[in-house]
C-alpha positions in Angstrom: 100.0 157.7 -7.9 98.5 159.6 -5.1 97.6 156.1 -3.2 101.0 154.5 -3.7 103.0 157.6 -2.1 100.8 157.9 0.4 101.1 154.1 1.3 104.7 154.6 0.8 104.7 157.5 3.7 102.8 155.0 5.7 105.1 152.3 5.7 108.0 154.7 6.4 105.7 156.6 9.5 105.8 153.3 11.4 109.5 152.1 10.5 108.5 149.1 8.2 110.3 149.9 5.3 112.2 146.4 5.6 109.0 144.4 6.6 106.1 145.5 4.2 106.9 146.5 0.8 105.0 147.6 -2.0 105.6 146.8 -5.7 104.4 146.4 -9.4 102.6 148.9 -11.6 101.0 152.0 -9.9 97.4 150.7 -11.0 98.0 147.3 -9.6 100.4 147.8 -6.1 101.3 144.2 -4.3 102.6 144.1 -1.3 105.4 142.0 0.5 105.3 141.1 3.8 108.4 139.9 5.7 109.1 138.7 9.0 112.5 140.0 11.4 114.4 136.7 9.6 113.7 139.2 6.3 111.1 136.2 4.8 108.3 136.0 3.5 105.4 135.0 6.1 101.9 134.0 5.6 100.7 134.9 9.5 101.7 138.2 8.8 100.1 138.2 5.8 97.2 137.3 7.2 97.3 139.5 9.6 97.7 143.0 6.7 94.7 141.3 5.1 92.7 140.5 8.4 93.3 144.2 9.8 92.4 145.7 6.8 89.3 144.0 6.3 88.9 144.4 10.1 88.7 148.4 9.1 86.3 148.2 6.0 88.8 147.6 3.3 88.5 143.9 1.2 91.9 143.3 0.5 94.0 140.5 -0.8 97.4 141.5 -0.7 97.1 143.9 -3.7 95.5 147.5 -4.1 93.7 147.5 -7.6 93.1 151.2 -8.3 90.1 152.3 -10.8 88.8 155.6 -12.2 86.2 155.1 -9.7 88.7 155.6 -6.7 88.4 159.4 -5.8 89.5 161.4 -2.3 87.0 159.9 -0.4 88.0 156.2 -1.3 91.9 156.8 -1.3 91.6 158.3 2.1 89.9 155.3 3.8 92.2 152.7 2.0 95.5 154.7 3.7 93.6 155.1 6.8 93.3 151.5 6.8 96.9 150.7 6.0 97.8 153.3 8.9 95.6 151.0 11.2 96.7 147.8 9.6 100.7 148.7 10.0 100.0 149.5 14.0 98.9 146.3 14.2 101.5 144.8 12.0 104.5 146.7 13.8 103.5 145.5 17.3 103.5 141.9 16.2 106.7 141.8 15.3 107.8 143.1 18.9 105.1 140.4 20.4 104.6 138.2 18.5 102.2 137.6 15.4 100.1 134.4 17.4 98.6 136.9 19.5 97.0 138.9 16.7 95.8 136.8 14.4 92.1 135.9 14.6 92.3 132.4 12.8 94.8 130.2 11.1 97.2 131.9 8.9 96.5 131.4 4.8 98.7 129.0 3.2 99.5 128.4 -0.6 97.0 127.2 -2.7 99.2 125.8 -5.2 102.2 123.6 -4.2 104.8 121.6 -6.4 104.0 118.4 -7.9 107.4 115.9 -6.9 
């Protein structure tokens, strides 16, 4: 619960509530990330998931809490996230392509016509 508010408080700290959302169970948190047309976007996807590995975290989109997660471990992730969104909020003002590091991720799956 701890980790989810505190994301939460994040999020609202740099003014994304309508970009990056957070959702499911409180074990299992995905997030959403949205461009300024309010859609879905993979480069800034990849750009949560590149900055947050950038700052120590491996992350895929989703935090997956355990009985293992304690202070120490909570405290880095929203560190991270605080880092990440700093990032994440200036590329929408400038622009996402100057950010990202590589090519943005892309669906694995796609529909068979």
């Amino acid at each position: 619960h701890r980790l989810k508010t505190e994301l939460e408080q994040v999020i609202i700290r740099h003014k994304l509530t309508d970009f990056v959302q957070l959702y499911n169970h409180i074990a299992l948190i995905h997030t959403r990330t949205l461009n300024r047309e309010m859609k879905p976007d993979f480069a800034l996807r990849t750009l949560l998931l590149q900055e947050m590995i950038r700052c120590g975290i491996l992350f895929q989109g989703s935090f997956y809490t355990t009985w293992s997660h304690r202070d120490p471990e909570i405290d880095k992730t929203v560190a991270a996230f605080d880092q990440a969104l700093a990032v994440y909020a200036q590329a929408l003002e400038m622009g996402v392509e100057k950010f990202l590091i590589g090519r943005p991720i892309r669906p694995v799956f796609r529909k068979i016509n």
